[in-house]
C-alpha positions as CSV (number, residue, x, y, z in Angstrom):
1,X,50.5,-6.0,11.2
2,X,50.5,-8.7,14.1
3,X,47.0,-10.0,14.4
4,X,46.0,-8.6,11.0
5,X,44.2,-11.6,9.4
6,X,42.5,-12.3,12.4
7,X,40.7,-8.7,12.1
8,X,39.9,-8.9,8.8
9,X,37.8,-12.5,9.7
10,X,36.4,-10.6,12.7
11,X,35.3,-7.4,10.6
12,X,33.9,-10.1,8.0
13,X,31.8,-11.7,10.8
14,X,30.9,-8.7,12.9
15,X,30.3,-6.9,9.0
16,X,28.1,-9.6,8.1
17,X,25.7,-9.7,11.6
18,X,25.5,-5.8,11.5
19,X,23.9,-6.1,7.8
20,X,21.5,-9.3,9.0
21,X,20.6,-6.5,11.6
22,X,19.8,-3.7,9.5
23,X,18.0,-6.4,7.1
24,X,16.0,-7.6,9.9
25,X,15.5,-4.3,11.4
26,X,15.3,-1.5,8.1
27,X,13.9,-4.0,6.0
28,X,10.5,-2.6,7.5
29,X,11.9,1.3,5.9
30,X,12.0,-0.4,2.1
31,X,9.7,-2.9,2.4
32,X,7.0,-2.2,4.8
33,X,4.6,-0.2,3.1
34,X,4.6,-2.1,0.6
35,X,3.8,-5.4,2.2
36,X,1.8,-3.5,4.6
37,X,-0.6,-2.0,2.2
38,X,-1.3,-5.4,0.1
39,X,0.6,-4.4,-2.6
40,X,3.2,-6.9,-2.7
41,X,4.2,-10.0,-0.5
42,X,6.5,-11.2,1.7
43,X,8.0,-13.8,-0.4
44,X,8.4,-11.3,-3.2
45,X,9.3,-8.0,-0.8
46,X,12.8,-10.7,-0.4
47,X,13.3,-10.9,-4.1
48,X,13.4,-7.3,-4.8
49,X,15.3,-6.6,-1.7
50,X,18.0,-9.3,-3.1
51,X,18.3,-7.6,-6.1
52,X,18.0,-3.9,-5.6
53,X,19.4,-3.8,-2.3
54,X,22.1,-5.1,-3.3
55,X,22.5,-3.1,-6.8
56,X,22.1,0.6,-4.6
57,X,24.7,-0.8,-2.1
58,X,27.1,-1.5,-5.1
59,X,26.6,1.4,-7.6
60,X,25.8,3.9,-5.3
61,X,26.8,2.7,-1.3
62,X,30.4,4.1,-1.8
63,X,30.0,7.9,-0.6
64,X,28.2,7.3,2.5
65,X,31.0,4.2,3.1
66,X,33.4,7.2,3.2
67,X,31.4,9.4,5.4
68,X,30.9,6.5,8.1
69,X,34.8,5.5,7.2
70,X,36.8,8.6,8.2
71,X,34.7,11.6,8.4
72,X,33.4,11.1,11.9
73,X,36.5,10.2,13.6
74,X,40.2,12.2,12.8
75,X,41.9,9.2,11.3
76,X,44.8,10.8,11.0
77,X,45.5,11.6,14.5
78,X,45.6,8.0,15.3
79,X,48.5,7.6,12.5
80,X,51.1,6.1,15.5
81,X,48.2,3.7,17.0
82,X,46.0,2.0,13.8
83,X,45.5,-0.9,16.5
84,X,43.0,1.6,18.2
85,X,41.0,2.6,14.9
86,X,40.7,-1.6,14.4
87,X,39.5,-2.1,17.9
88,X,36.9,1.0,17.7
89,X,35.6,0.1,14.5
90,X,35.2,-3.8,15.7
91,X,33.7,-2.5,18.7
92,X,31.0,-0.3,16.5
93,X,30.0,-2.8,14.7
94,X,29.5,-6.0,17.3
95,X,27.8,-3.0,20.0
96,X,25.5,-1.8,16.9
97,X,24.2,-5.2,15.7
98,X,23.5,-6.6,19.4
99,X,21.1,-3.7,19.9
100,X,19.5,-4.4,16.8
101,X,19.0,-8.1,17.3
102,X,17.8,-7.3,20.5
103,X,15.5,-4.2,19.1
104,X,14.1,-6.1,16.5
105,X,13.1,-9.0,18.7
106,X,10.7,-6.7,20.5
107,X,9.6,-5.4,17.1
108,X,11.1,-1.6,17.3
109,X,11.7,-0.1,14.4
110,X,15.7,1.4,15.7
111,X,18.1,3.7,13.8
112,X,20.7,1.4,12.4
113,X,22.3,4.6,11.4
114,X,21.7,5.9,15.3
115,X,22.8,2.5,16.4
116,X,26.8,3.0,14.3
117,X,27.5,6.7,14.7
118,X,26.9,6.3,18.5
119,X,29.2,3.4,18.3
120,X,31.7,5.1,17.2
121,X,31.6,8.8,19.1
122,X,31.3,6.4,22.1
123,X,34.5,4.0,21.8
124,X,36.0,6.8,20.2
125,X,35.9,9.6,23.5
126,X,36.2,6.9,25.9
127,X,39.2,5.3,23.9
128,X,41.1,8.2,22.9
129,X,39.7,11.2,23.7
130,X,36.8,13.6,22.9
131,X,39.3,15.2,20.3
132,X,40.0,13.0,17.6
133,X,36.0,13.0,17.1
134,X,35.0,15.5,14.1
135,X,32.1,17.1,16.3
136,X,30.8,19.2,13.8
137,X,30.2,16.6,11.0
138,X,28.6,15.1,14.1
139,X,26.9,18.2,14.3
140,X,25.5,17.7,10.5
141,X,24.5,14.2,11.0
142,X,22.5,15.1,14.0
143,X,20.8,17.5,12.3
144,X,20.2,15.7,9.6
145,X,18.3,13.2,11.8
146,X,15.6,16.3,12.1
147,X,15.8,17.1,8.7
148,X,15.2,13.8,6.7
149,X,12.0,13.0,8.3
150,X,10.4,16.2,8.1
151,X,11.5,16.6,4.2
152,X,10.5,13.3,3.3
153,X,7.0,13.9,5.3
154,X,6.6,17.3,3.4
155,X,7.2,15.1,0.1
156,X,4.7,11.7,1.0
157,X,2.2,14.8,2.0
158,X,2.3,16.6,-1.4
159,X,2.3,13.6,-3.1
160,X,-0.6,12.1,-1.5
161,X,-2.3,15.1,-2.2
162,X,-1.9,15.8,-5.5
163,X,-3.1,12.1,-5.7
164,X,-6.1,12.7,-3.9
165,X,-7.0,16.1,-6.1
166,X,-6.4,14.2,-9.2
167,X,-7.6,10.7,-8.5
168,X,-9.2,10.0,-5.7
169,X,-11.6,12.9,-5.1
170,X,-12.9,12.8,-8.7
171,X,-16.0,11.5,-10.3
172,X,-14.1,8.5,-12.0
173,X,-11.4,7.5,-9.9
174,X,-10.3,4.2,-11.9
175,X,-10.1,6.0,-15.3
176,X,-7.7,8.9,-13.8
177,X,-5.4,6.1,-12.0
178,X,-4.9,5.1,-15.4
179,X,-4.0,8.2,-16.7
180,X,-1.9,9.8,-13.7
181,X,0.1,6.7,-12.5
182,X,2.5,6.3,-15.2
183,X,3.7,9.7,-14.4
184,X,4.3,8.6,-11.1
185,X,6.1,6.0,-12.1
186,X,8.0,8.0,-14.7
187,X,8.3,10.4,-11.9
188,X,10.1,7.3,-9.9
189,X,12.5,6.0,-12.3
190,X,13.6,9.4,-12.8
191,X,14.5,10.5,-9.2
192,X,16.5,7.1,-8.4
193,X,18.0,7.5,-11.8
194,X,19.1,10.8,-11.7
195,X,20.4,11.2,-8.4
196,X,22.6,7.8,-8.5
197,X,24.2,8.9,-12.2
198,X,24.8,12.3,-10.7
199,X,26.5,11.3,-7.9
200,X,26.7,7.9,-6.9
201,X,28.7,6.0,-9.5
202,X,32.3,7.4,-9.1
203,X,33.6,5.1,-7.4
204,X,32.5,2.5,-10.1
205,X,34.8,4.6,-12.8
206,X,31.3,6.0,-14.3
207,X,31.2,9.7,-14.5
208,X,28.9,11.3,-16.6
209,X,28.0,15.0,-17.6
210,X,24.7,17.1,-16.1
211,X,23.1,16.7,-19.2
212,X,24.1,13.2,-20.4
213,X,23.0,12.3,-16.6
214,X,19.2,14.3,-17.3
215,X,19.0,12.3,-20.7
216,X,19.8,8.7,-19.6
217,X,17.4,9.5,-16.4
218,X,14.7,10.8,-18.7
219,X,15.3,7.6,-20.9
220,X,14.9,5.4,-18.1
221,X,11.7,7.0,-16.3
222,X,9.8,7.0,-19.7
223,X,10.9,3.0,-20.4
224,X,9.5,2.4,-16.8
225,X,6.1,4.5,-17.5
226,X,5.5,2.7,-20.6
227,X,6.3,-0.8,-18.9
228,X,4.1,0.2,-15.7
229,X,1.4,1.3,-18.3
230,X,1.0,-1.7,-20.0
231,X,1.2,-3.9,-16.9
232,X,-2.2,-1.4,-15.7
233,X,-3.9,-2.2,-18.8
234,X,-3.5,-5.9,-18.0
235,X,-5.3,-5.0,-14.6
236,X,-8.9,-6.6,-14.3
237,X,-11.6,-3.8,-13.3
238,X,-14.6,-5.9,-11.8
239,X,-17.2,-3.2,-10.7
240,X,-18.3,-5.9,-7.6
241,X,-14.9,-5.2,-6.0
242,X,-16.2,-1.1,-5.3
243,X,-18.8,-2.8,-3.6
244,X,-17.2,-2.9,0.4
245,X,-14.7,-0.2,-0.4
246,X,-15.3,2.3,-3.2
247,X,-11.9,2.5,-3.9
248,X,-11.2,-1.3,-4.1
249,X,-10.4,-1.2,-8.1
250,X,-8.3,2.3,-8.0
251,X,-6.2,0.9,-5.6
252,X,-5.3,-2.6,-7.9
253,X,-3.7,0.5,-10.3
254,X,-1.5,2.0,-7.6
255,X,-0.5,-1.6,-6.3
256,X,1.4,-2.1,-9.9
257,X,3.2,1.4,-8.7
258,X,3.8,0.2,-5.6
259,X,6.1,-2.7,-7.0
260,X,8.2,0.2,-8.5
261,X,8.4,2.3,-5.8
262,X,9.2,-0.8,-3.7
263,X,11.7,-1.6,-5.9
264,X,13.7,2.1,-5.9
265,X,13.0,2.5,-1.6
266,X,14.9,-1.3,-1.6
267,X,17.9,0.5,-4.3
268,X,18.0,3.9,-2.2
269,X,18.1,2.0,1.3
270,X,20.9,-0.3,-0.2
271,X,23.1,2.5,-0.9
272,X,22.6,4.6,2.2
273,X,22.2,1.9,5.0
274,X,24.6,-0.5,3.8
275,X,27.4,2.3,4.9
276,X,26.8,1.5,8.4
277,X,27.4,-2.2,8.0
278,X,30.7,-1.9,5.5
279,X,32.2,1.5,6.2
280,X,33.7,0.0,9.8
281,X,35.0,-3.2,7.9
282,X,36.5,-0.9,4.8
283,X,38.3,1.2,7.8
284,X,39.9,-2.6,9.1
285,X,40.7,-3.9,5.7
286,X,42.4,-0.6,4.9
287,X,44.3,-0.5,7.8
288,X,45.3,-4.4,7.9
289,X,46.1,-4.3,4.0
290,X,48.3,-1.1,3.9
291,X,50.6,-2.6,7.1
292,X,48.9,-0.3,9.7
293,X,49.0,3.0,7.6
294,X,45.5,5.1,8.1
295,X,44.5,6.1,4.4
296,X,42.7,9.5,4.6
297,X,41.6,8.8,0.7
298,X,41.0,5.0,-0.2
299,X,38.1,3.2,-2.7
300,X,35.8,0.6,-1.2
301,X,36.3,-2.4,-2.5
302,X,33.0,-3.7,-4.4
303,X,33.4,-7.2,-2.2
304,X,32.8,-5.4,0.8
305,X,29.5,-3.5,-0.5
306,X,28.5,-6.8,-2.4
307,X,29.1,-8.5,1.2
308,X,26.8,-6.3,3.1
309,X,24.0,-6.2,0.1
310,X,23.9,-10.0,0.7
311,X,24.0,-9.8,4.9
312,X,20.7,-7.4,4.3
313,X,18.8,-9.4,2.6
314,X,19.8,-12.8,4.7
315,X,18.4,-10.6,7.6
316,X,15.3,-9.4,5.7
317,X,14.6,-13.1,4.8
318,X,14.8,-14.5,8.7
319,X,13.9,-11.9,10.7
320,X,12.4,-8.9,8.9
321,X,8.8,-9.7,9.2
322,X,8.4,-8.5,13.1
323,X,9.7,-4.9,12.5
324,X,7.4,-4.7,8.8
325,X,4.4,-5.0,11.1
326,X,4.7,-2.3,12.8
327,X,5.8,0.4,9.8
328,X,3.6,-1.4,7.9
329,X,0.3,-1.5,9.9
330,X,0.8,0.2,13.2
331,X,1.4,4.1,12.3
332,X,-1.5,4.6,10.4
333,X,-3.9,2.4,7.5
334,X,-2.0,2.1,4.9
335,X,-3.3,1.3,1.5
336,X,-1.3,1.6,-2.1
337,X,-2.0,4.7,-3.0
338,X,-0.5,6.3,0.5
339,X,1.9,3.7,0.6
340,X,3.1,4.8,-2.7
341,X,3.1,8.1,-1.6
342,X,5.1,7.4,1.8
343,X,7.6,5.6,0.0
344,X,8.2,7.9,-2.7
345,X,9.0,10.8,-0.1
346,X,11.4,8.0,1.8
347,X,13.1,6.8,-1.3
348,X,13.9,10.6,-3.0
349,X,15.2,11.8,0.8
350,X,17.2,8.6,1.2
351,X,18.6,8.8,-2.6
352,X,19.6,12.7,-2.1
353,X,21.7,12.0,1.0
354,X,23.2,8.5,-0.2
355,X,24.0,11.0,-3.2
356,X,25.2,13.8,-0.7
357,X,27.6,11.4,1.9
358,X,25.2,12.0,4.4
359,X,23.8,9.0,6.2
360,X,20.5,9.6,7.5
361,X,18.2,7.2,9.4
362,X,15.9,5.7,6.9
363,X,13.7,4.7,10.0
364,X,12.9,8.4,11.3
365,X,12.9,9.1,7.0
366,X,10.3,6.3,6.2
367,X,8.2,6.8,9.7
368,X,8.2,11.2,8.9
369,X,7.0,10.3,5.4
370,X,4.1,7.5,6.7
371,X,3.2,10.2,8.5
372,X,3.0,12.8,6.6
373,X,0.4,10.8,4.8
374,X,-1.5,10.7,8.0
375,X,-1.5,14.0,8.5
376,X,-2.9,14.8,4.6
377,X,-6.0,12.3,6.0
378,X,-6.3,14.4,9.1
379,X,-4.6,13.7,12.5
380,X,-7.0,11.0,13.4
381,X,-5.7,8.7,10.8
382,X,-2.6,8.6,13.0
383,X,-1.8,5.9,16.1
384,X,0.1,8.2,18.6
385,X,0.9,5.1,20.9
386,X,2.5,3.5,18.3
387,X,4.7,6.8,17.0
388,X,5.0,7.8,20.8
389,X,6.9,4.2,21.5
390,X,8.9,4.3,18.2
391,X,10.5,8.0,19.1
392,X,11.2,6.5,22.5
393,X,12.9,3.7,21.3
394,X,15.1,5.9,19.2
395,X,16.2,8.0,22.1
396,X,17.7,4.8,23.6
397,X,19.4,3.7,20.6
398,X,22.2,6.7,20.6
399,X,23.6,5.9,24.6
400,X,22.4,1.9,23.6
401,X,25.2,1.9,21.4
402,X,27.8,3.9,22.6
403,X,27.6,2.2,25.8
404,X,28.3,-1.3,24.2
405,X,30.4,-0.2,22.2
406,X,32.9,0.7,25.1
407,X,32.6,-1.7,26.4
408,X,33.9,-4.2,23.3
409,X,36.9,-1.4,22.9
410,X,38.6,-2.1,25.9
411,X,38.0,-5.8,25.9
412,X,39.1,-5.8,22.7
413,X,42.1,-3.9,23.6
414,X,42.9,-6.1,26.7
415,X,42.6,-9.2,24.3
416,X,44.9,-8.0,21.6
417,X,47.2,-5.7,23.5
C-alpha cells in the first residue's frame, strides 16, 4: 500500500496525542474524586493511573477497540477505497485531540468519547456518504450517553445512602466504618473482577466459565477486604480531630477505600476510554498491514492498547490537574465517603459497558454519579453554574469534532491523493 508506513507513524503520533488528551482531560473521571476529597494525592493519583490504566486498557480495552474500529462505520463498503477509511480515521483522531487540548485548557471536563464518535460520523458523511455510517449503533451509543449517567447516579445515590443509614447517621460512626467498609471494598474488588473475567479477557486467550469467573472474583474481593481491613486497623483515631468536623476520623476510614475505588475507576476508565485513542490506529495498522484489505474481524494488537495506556497517563501527569479541579471540587463538596460512593457508581457503569462493547462517556458517567450523591444530601449540595457550563460544553463537543474532523479528511485526501 503506497504511503503505508507513513500512516502507520501518523496513526502512532496522532494515537499517542489523542490518549495525552483523554489523560489530561478524563483523568478528572478516575481520579478526581479522589484527589478532590483528600483521599489521595496528586503525585500518587499518577501512579495508580500508570498502573491500572494501563492494566484495564490491556486486559479488558479490546471490545470497545472493536466497537470504535468497525461497528460505527460499514467497513466493508469501502473494500475498493481503504485509502478513505485511513484518511477518516487520521482525521478522527487529530480533530478529537485538538478539541481536547483546547477543552482542557479552559478546564471543561469534554466527552473524549463525544469528541471520537463525532469524528468519525462527521468525515465519514461528508467523505463518503451518510450511508456507509451504521446509524443505528449510532442510535445505541447516543442513548447510551443518557443512560450511563443516570444509572451510575442511581448507583453513587444508593450507595451513599446505605452509607449514611449505616455509618454516618448512627451513634458511633468510627466503630461502624470499621465494620461496613471492608464490604465495600469486598464489594469493589468483586465488581471490577467479575465483570473483566466475564467478558473482557478474550482477546487475551483467557476464557473462563460463569462459575469459575464468580469464584476467582469472590477470591479476589475477599483478599482485598481483608487487605483494606488491616490497613483500617493501622488507622490512628485521635478524638481532637471530631473536634471542627464530627466526622473528621470516620472519614480517615473511607479514605483507605478510596485508594481502592481509585484504583478500579483508573482499571475501568483504562479499558473503556482507551478505545477512543487506539481503535482509529488498530483500523490504520489493519488496513496498512493486510496491503489495503478492510478486515471485518481482526485482534488488537496488545502494543497498540499498551501504547495508549502509556499516552494516558503522560497526559494525566502534565496536564490533568486543571480538569480534576473542577470534577473534583466544583459539582458539589466532596469528601471520602461520597467520593467513594460516586466513584463506585462510575467505575461498575464504566466496567459493564467496557464489558458490553459499548463506549460510553466516562465524563457524563462520573459527573451523573457526583451527582447523584448531591442529590442524596439534598439539592442544595449541588453547584448548578458549574453542572450548567459542563452540559454546555458537551453539546459543543459532538459538531466540535465532526467539524475538524472534515476538515483533516479532505486535506488529508488532497495531500495523499
Amino acid at each position: 500500500m503506497e504511503f503505508g508506513t507513513l500512516y502507520l507513524g501518523l496513526a502512532v503520533l496522532f494515537g499517542l496525542f489523542m490518549a495525552w488528551g483523554i489523560g489530561a482531560n478524563d483523568v478528572a473521571n478516575a481520579m478526581g474524586t479522589s484527589v478532590g476529597s483528600g483521599a489521595i494525592r496528586f503525585r500518587q493519583a499518577i501512579i495508580i493511573a500508570a498502573v491500572f490504566e494501563v492494566a484495564g486498557a490491556i486486559l479488558a480495552g479490546g471490545e470497545v477497540t472493536r466497537t470504535i474500529r468497525k461497528d460505527i462505520v460499514d467497513v466493508s463498503s469501502l473494500s475498493a477505497n481503504p485509502e478513505l477509511l485511513v484518511y477518516g480515521m487520521l482525521s478522527s483522531l487529530l480533530a478529537a485531540a485538538i478539541w481536547l487540548l483546547l477543552a482542557t485548557r479552559r478546564g471543561w471536563p469534554v466527552s473524549t468519547t463525544h469528541s471520537i464518535i463525532g469524528a468519525i460520523v462527521g468525515f465519514s458523511v461528508a467523505g463518503m456518504g451518510a450511508d456507509v455510517v451504521n446509524w443505528s449503533k449510532v442510535g445505541t451509543i447516543t442513548l447510551s450517553w443518557i443512560v450511563s449517567p443516570v444509572l451510575a447516579g442511581i448507583i453513587a445515590y444508593a450507595v451513599f445512602s446505605s452509607v449514611q443509614r449505616l455509618v454516618i447517621d448512627t451513634p458511633d460512626p468510627v466503630a461502624n466504618a470499621r465494620r461496613y467498609v471492608p464490604g465495600y471494598i469486598f464489594m469493589v474488588g468483586f465488581i471490577i473482577s467479575m465483570v473483566t473475567l466475564v467478558k473482557g479477557l478474550k482477546h487475551v486467550g483467557l476464557e473462563l466459565s460463569l462459575a469459575q469467573s464468580v469464584g476467582v472474583a469472590v477470591a479476589i474481593g475477599v483478599g482485598i477486604a481483608i487487605l483494606g481491613a488491616w490497613l483500617i486497623r493501622r488507622v490512628m483515631i485521635i478524638a481532637d480531630d471530631d473536634r471542627d468536623f464530627h466526622y473528621a476520623n470516620m472519614e480517615k476510614i473511607f479514605a483507605i477505600l478510596m485508594v481502592f475505588t481509585a484504583i478500579g475507576m483508573a482499571f475501568a476508565h483504562g479499558s473503556n476510554d482507551v478505545a477512543n485513542a487506539i481503535g482509529p490506529v488498530a483500523a490504520v495498522v489493519g488496513i496498512v498491514q493486510s496491503g489495503g484489505d478492510i478486515a471485518v474481524h481482526s485482534a488488537t494488537p496488545v502494543w497498540i492498547l499498551l501504547l495508549g495506556g502509556i499516552g494516558i497517563v503522560i497526559g494525566l501527569a502534565t496536564f490533568g490537574h486543571r480538569v480534576m479541579a473542577t470534577i473534583g471540587r466544583g459539582i458539589t463538596e466532596l469528601t471520602p465517603s461520597r467520593g467513594f460512593a460516586a466513584e463506585l457508581g462510575a467505575a461498575t457503569t464504566l466496567v459493564l459497558a467496557s464489558g458490553t462493547g459499548l463506549p460510553i462517556s466516562a465524563t457524563q458517567t462520573l459527573v451523573g454519579a457526583v451527582l447523584g450523591v448531591g442529590f442524596a444530601r439534598g439539592i442544595g449540595a449541588l453547584r448548578l453554574d458549574v453542572v450548567r457550563t459542563i452540559f454546555l460544553s458537551w453539546a459543543v463537543t459532538l459538531p466540535a469534532g465532526a467539524v475538524l474532523s472534515i476538515v483533516f479528511f479532505f486535506l488529508f485526501r488532497l495531500v495523499f491523493s
